[in-house]
N, CA and C atoms as a LAMMPS dump frame, in Angstrom:
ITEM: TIMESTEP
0
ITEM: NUMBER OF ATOMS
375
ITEM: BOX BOUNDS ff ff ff
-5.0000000000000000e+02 5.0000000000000000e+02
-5.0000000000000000e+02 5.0000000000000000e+02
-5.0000000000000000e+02 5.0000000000000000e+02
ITEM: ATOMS id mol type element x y z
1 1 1 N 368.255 136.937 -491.767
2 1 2 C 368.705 135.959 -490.803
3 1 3 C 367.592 135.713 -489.79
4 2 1 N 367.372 134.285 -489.752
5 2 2 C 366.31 134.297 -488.742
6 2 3 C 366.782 134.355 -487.019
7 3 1 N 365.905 134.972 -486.192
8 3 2 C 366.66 134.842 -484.889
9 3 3 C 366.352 132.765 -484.142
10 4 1 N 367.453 132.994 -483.188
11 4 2 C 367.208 131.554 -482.624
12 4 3 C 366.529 131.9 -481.292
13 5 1 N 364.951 132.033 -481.258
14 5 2 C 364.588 132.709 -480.247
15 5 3 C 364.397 131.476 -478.794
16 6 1 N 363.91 132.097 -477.69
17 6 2 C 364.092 131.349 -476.468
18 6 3 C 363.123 130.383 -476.634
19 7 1 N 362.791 129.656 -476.409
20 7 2 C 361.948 128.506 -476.054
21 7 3 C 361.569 127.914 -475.023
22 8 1 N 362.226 128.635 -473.776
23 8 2 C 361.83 127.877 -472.289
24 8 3 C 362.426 128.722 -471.666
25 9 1 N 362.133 129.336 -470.317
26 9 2 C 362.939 130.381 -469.668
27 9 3 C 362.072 129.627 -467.794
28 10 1 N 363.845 129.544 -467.474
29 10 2 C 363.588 128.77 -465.995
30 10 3 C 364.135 129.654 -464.96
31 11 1 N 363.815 130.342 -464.107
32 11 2 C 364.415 131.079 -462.806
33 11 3 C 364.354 129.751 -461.654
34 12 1 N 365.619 129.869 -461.416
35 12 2 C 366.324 129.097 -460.329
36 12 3 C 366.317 130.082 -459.081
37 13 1 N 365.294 129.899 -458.04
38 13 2 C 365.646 130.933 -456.592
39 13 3 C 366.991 130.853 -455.784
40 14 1 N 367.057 129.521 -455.9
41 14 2 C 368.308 128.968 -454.842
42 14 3 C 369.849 129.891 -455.674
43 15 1 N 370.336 130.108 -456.979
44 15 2 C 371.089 130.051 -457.814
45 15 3 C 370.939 131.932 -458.089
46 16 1 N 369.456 132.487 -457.978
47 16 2 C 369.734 133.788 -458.44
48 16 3 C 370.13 133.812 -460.028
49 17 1 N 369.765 132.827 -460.997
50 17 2 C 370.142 132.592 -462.038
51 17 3 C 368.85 132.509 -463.401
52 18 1 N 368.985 132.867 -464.226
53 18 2 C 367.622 132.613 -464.817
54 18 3 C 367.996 132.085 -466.234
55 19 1 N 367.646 130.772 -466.578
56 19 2 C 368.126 130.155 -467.806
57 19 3 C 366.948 130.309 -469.151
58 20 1 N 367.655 130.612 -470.45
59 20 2 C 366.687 130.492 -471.43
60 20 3 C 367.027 129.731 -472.034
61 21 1 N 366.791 128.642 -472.567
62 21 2 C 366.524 128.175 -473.907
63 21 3 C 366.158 128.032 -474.997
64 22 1 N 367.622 128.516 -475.895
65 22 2 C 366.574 128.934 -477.171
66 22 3 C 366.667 127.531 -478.298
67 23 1 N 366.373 127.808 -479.419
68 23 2 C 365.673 127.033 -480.287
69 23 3 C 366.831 126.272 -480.513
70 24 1 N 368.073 126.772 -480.901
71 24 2 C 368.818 125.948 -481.103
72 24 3 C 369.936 124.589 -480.325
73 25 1 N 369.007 124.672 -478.669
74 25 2 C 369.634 124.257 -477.807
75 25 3 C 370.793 124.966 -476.805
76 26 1 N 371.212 126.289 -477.285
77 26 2 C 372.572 126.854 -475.937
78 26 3 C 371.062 127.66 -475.082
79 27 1 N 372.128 127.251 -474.543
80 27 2 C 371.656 128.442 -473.141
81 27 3 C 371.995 129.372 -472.805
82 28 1 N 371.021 130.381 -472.924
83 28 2 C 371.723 131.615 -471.687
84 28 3 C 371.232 131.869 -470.344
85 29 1 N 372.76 132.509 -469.777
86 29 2 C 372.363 132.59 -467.953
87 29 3 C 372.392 133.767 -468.17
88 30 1 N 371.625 134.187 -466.977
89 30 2 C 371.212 135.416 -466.604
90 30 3 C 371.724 135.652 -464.846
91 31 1 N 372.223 136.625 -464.465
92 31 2 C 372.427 136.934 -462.753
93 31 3 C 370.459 137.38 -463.126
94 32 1 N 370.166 137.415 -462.026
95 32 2 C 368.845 137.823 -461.756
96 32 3 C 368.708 138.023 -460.168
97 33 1 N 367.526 138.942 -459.828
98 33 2 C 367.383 139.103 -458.417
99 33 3 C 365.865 138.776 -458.051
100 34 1 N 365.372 137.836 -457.437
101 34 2 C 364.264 138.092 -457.027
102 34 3 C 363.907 138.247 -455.662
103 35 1 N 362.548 137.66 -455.368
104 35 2 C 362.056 138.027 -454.528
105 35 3 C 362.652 138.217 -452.893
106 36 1 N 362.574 138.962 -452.375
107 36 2 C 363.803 139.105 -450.805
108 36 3 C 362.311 138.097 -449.945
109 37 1 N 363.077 137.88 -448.925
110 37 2 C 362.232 136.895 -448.063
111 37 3 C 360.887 136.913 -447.274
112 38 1 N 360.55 138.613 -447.263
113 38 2 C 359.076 138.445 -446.743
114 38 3 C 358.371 139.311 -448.294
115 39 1 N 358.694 139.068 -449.448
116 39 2 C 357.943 139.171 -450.723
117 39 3 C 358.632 138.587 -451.976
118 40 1 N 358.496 136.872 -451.341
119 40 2 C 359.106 136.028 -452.441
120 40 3 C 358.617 135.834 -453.495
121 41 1 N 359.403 135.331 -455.01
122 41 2 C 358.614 135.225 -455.913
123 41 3 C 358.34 133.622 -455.561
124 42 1 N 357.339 133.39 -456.18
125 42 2 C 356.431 132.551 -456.346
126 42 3 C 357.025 131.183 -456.957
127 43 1 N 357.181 129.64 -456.537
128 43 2 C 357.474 128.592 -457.445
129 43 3 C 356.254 128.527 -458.281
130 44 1 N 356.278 128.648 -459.562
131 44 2 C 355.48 128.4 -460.64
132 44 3 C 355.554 127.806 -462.061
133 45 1 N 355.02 127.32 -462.739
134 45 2 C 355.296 126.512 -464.183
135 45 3 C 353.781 127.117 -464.979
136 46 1 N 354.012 128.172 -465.662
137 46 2 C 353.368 128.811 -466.651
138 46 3 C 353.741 129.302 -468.111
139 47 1 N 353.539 130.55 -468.539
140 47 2 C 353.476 130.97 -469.628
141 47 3 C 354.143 132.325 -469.854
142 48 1 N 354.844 133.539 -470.519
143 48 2 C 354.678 134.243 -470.654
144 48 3 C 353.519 134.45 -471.201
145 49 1 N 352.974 135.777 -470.965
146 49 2 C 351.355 136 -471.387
147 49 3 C 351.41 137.123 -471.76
148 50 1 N 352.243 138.21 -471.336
149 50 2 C 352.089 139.662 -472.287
150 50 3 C 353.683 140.286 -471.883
151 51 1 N 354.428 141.35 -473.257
152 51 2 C 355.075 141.451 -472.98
153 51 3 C 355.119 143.214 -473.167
154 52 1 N 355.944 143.938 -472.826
155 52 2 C 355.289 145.101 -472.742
156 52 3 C 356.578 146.179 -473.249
157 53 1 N 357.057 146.889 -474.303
158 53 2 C 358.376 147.462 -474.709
159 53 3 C 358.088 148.721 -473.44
160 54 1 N 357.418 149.217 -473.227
161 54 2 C 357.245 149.984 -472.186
162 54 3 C 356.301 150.232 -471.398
163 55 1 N 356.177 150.118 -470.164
164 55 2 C 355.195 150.785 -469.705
165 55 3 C 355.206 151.207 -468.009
166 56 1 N 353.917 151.307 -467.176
167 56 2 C 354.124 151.768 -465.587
168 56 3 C 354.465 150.368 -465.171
169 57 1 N 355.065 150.547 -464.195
170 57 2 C 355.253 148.989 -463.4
171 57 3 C 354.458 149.166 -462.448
172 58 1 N 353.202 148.825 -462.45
173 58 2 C 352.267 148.693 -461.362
174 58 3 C 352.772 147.629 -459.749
175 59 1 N 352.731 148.169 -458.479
176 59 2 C 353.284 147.078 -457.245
177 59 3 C 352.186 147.801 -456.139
178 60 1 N 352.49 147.714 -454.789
179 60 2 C 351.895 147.761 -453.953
180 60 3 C 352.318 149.34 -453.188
181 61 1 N 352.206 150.158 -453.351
182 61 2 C 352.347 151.233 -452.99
183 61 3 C 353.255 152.172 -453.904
184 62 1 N 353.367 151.606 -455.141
185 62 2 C 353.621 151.936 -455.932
186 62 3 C 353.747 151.952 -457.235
187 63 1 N 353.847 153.084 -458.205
188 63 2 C 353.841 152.766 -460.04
189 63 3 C 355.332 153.932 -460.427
190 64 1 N 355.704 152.767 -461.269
191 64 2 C 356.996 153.873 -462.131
192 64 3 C 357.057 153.443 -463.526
193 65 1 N 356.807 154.56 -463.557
194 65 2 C 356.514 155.23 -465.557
195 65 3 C 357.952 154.732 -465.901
196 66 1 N 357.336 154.416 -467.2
197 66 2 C 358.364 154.752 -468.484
198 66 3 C 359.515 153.1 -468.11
199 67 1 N 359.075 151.722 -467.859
200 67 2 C 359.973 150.548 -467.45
201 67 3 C 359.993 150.002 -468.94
202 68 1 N 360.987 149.836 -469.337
203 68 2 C 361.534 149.352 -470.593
204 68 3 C 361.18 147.738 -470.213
205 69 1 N 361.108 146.515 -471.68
206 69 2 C 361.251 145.495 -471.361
207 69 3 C 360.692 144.608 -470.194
208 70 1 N 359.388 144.887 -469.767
209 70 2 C 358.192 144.065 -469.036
210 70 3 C 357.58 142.516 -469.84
211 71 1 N 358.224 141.23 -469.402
212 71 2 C 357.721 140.589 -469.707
213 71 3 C 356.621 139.621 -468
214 72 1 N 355.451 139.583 -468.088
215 72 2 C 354.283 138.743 -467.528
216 72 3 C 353.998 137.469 -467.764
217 73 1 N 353.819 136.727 -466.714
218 73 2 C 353.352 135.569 -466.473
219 73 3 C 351.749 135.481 -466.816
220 74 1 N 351.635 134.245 -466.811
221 74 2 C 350.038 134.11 -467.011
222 74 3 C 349.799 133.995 -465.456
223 75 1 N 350.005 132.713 -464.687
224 75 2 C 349.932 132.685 -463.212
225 75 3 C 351.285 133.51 -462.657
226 76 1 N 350.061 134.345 -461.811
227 76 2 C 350.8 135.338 -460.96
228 76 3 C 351.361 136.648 -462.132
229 77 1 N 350.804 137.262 -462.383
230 77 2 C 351.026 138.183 -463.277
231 77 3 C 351.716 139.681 -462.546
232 78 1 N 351.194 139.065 -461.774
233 78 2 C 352.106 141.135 -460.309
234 78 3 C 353.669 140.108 -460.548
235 79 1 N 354.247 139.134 -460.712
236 79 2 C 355.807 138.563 -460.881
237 79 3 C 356.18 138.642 -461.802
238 80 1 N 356.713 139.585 -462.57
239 80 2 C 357.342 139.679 -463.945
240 80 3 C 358.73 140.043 -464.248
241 81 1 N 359.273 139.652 -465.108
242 81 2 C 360.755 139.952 -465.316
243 81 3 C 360.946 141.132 -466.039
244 82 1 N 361.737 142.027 -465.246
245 82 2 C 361.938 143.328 -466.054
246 82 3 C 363.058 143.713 -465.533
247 83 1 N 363.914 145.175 -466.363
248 83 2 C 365.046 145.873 -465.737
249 83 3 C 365.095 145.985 -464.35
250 84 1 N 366.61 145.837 -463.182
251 84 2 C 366.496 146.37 -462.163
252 84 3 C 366.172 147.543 -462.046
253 85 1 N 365.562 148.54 -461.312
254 85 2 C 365.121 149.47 -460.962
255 85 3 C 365.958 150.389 -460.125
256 86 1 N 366.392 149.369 -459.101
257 86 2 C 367.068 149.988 -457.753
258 86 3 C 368.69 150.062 -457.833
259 87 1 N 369.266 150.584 -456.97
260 87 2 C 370.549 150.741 -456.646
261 87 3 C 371.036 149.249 -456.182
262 88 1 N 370.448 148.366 -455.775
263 88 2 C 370.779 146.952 -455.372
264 88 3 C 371.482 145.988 -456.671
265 89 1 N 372.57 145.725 -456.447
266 89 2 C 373.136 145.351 -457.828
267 89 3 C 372.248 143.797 -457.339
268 90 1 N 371.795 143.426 -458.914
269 90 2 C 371.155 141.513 -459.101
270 90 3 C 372.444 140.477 -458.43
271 91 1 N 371.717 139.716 -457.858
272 91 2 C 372.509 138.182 -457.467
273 91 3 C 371.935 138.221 -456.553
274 92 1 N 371.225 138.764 -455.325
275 92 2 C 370.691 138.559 -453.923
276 92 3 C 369.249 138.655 -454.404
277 93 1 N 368.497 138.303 -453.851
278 93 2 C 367.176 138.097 -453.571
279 93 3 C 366.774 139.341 -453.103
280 94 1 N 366.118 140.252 -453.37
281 94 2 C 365.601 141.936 -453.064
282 94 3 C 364.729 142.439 -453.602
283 95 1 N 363.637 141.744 -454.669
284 95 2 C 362.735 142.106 -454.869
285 95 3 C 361.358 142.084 -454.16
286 96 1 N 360.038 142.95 -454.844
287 96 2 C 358.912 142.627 -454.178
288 96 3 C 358.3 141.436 -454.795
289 97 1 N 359.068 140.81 -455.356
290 97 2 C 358.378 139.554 -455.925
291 97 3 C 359.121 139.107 -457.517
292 98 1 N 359.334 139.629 -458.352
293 98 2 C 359.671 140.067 -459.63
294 98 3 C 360.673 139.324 -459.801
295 99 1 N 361.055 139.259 -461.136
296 99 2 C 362.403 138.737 -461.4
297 99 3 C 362.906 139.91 -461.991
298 100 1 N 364.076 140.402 -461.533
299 100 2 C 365.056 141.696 -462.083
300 100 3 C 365.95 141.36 -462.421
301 101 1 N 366.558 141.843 -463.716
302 101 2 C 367.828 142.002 -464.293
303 101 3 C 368.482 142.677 -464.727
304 102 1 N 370.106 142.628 -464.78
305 102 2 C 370.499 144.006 -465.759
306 102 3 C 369.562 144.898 -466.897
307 103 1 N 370.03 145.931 -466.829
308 103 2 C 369.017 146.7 -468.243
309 103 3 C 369.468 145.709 -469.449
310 104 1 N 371.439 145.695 -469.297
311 104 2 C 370.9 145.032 -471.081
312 104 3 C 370.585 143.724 -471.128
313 105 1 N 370.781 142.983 -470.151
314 105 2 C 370.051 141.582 -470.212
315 105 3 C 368.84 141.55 -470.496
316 106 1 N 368.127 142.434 -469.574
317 106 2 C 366.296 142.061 -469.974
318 106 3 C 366.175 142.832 -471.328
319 107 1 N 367.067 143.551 -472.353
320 107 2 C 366.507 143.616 -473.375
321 107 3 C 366.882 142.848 -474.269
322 108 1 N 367.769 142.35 -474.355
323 108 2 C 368.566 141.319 -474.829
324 108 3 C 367.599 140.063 -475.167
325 109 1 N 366.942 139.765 -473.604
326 109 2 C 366.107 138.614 -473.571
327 109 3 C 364.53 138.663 -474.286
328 110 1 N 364.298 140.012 -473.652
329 110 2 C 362.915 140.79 -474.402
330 110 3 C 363.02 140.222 -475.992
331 111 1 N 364.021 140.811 -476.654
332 111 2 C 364.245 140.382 -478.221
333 111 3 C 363.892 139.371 -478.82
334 112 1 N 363.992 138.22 -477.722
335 112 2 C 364.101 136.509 -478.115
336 112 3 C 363.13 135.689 -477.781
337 113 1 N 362.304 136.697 -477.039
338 113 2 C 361.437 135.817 -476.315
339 113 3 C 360.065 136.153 -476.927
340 114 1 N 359.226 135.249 -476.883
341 114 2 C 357.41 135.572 -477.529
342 114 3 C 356.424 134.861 -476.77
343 115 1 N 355.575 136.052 -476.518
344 115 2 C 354.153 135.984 -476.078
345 115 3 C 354.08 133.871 -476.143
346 116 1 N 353.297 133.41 -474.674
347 116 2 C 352.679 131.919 -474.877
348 116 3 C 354.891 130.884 -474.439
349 117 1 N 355.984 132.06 -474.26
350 117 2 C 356.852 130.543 -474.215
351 117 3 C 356.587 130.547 -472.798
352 118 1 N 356.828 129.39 -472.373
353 118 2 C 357.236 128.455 -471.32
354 118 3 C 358.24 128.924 -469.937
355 119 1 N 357.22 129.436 -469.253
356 119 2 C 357.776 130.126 -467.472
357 119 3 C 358.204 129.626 -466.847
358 120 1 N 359.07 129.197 -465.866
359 120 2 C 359.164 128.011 -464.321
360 120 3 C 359.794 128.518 -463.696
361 121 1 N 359.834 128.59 -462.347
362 121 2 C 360.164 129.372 -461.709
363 121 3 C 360.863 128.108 -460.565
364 122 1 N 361.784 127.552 -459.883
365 122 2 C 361.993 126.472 -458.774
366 122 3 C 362.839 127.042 -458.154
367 123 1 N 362.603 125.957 -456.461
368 123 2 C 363.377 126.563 -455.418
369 123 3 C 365.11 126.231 -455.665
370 124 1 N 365.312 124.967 -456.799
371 124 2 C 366.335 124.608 -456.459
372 124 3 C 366.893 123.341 -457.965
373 125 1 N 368.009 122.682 -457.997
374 125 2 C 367.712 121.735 -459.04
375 125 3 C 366.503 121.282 -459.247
């Protein structure tokens, strides 16, 4: 069976929502959390560029081993979508920049998604 993988993946800031599109046209939503207000994520229209089944999550005063499901941007590559980390349940804005999601969402999404699809990141519709 072939998978119907994503084809476009859009984070909405205003919404806390992160949409994929896969090949066959449905969509999936995602709750997502990003950036809190003095380390917002970034409005951007890029690429995934590397995706990572595990590794350190490199940030600014800090690294934590062993993060399942790391997918990277081409622009702005420190903003990447991966598992929440923290005790802060997703829907509010609380990251250092990142897009966070449930564990099984971001693996879920990890599955569907490939190196080069299509990033965007907006404040709003």
């Amino acid at each position: 069976m072939l998978l119907d993988l994503v084809v476009s993946i859009t984070v909405n800031l205003s919404e806390q929502r992160l949409y994929a599109t896969r090949e066959s046209g449905e969509e999936l939503v995602y709750v997502v959390s990003t950036g809190a207000s003095d380390t917002p994520t970034p409005v951007m229209s890029t690429e995934i560029e590397r995706k990572y089944e595990i590794a350190t999550l490199l940030g600014p005063g800090y690294a934590i081993d062993d993060v399942p499901w790391i997918m990277c941007p081409v622009e702005n590559p420190e903003h990447c979508i991966h598992p929440n980390l923290s005790d802060t349940p997703v829907g509010e804005p609380a990251s250092l920049g990142c897009v966070r999601m449930n564990e099984e969402d971001a693996e879920e999404l990890f599955s569907l998604v490939e190196e080069g699809t299509p990033f965007t990141v907006i404040n709003g519709v």
